[in-house]
C-alpha positions as CSV (number, residue, x, y, z in Angstrom):
1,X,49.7,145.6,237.6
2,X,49.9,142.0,238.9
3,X,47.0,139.9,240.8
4,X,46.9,137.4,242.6
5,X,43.8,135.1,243.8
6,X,42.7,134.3,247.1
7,X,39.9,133.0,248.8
8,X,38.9,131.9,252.2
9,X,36.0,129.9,253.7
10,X,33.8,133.8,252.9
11,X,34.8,135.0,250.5
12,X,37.1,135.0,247.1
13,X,39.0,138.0,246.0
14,X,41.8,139.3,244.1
15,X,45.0,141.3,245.5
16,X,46.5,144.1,242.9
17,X,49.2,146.7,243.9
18,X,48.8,150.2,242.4
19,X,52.6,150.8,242.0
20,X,51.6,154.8,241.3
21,X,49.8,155.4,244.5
22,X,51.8,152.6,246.7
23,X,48.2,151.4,247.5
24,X,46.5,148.0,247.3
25,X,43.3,147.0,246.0
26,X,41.3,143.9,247.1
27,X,38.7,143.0,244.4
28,X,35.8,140.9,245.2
29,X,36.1,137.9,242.4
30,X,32.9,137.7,242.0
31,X,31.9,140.9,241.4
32,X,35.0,143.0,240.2
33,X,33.1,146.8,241.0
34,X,33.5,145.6,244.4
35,X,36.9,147.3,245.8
36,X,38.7,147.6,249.0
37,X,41.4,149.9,249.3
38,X,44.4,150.2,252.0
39,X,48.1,150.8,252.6
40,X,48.4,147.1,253.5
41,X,46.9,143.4,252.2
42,X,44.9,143.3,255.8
43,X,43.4,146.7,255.4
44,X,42.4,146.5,251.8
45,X,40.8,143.2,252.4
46,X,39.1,144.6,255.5
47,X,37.7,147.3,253.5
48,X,36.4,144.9,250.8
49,X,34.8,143.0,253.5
50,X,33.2,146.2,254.8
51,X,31.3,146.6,251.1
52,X,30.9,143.0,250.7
């Protein structure tokens, strides 16, 4: 699994593809049990931001 960082003006998170379930996983960097799911980058970090 690869990951790449991100971060915005809000918030800094990580982007991981599960290759197994084609879905990927937003991670919040600061606190890595925080973790949005989706079918695309937009919907995973949505989700994250959701339970951030």
């Amino acid at each position: 699994m690869t990951t790449m960082t991100f971060g915005n003006t809000t918030m800094q998170y990580r982007i991981a593809l599960d290759t197994t379930t084609q879905m990927f996983m937003a991670y919040d960097q600061a606190d890595a049990a925080k973790v949005g799911y989706g079918v695309t980058i937009e919907q995973a970090v949505a989700a994250l931001k959701k339970i951030s």
